[in-house]
C-alpha positions in Angstrom: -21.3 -14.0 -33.2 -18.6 -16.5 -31.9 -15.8 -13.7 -31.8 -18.6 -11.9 -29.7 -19.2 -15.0 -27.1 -15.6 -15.4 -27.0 -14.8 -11.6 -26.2 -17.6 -11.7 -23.2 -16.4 -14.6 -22.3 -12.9 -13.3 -21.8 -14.3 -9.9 -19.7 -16.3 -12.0 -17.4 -13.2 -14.2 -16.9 -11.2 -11.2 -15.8 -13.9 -9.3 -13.8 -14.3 -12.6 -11.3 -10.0 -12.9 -11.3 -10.0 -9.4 -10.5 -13.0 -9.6 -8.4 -11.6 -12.2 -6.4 -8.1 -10.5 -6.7 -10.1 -7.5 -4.1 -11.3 -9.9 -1.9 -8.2 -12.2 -1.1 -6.9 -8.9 -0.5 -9.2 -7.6 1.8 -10.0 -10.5 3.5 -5.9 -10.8 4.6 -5.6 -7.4 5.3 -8.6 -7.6 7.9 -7.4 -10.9 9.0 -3.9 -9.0 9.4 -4.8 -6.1 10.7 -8.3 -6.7 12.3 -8.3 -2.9 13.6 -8.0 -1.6 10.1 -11.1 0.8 8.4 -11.8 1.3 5.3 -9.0 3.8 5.3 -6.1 1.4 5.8 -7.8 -0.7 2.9 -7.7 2.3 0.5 -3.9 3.7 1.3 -2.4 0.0 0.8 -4.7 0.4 -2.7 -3.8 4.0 -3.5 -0.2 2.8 -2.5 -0.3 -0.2 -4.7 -1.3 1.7 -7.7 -0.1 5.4 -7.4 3.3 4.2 -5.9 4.7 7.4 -3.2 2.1 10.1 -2.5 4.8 12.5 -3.8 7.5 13.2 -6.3 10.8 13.8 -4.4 12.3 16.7 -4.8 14.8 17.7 -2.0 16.6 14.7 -0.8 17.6 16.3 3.0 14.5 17.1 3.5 13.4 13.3 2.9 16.4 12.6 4.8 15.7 14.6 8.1 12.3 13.0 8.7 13.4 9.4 8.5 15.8 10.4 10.8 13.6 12.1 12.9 11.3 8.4 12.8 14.6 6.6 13.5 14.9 8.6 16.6 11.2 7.6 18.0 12.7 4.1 20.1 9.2 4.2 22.0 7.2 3.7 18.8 9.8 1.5 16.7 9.8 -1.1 19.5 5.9 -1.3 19.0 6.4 -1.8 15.4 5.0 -5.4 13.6 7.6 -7.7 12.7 7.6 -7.9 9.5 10.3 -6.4 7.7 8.8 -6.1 3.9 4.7 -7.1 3.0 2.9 -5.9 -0.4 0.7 -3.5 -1.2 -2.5 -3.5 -2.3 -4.0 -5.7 -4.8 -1.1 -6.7 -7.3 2.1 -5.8 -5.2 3.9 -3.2 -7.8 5.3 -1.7 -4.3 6.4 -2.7 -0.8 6.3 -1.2 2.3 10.1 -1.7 3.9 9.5 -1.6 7.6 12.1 0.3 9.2 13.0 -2.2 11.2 15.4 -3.0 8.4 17.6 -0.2 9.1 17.4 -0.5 13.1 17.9 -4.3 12.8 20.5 -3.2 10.6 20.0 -5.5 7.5 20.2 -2.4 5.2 21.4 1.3 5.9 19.7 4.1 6.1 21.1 5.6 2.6 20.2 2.5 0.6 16.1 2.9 1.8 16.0 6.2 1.0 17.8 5.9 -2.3 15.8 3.3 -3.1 12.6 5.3 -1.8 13.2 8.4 -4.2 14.1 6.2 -7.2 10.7 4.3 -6.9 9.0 8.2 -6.1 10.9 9.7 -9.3 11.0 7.6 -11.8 7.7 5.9 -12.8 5.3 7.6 -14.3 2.2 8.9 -12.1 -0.7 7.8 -13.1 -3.7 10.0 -13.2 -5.9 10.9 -9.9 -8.8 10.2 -12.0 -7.4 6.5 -13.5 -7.2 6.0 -9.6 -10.7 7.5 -9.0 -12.7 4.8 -11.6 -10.0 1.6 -10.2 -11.3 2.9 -6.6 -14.8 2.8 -7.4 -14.5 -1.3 -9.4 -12.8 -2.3 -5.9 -15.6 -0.6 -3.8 -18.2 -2.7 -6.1 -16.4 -5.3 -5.0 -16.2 -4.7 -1.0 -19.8 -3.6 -0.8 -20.8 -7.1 -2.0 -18.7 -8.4 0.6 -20.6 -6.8 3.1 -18.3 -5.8 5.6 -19.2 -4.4 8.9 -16.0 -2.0 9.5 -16.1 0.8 11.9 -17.4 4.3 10.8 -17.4 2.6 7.1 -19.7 5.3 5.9 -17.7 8.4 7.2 -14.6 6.6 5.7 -16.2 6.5 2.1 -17.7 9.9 1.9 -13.7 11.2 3.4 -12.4 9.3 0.1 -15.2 10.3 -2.1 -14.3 14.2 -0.9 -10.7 13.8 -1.3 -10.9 12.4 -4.8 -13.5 14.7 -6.1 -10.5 17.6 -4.8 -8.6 16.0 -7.2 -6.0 14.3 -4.1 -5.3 10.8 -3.5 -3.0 10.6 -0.5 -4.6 9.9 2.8 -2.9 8.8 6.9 -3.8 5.5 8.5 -6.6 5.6 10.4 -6.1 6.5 13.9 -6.9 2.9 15.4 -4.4 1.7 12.7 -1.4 3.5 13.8 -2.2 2.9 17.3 -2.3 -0.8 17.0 0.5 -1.4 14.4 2.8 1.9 14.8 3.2 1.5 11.1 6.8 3.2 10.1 8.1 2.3 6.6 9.1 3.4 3.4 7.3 2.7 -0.2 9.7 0.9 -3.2 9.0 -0.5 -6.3 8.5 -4.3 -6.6 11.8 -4.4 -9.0 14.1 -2.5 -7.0 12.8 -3.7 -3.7 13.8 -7.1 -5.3 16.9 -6.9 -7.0 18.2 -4.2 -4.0 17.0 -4.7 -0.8 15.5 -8.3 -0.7 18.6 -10.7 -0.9 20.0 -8.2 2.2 17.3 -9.5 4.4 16.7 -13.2 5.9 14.8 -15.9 4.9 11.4 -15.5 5.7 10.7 -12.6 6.7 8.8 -11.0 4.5 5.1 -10.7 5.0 2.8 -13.2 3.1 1.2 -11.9 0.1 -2.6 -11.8 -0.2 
């Protein structure tokens, strides 16, 4: 009976951390981005936990559209200025802002190598594993009771996409017209130990 009390115990524990976990996130990503939907507040989570929507298989094809985004001035002088933030819940990837490479704090070569590692070599988890972490985090935001813009349309678009058996979605169109959002995914390690100590204090985004 005690080993039982103990063990609930323990799961309620980590259902309010995690709980509260959801809504520090949320609440900074709205108080970041106040344009976002629901959308933006899924890709940072699919992001956070599924890493880059897709292995990488031919590097100059990777290569050609950064350089084609490199080439956009108009929208990379509208982009925020942060240079690295978090994403999702627990941070296991970054978004590197490609400011970083037209600021020129790091080279184009060392994103993008660092952008296929982080796509190659961890293991994917599964679109389903992804599916039931989705639903716990919209327990979560339901109970907050947000009031976002076309909030039901949004969760019926992810409910379609996962029941396909896909993940990946775009930012929401208010989203990219607000924040011209242009960066690449890495992993928390090699964002770290690689591309970090290139860029100056401070000027990472704040974690949630």
């Amino acid at each position: 009976m005690k080993n039982l009390l103990m063990m609930t115990i323990l799961l309620l524990t980590t259902q309010l951390a995690s709980s509260q976990s959801v809504e520090a996130f949320v609440s900074n990503q709205l108080l970041t981005y106040p344009e976002s939907r629901l959308l933006d507040i899924y890709k940072s989570c699919f992001q956070d936990y599924m890493g880059a929507e897709h292995l990488v298989t031919n590097r100059e094809r990777v290569k050609a559209y950064l350089e084609t985004e490199l080439n956009n001035r108009q929208e990379l002088d509208s982009m925020m200025t942060w240079y690295a933030e978090p994403c999702g819940i627990n941070g296991r990837y970054v978004r590197v802002s490609l400011r970083c490479i037209t600021e020129q704090y790091i080279s184009q070569e060392q994103l993008l190598d660092a952008f296929i590692r982080s796509a190659n070599t961890s293991p994917r988890p599964s679109v389903e594993s992804w599916r039931e972490t989705w639903q716990s985090i919209m327990e979560v935001i339901d109970r907050m009771h947000l009031n976002l813009p076309h909030m039901e349309e949004d969760r019926l678009f992810i409910d379609n996409i996962l029941s396909a058996g896909r993940y990946a979605i775009s930012h929401s169109p208010e989203y990219r017209a607000a924040y011209h959002p242009h960066y690449r995914i890495v992993e928390h390690s090699i964002f770290e130990k690689e591309l970090k100590p290139l860029l100056p204090s401070l000027v990472t985004h704040p974690s949630p």
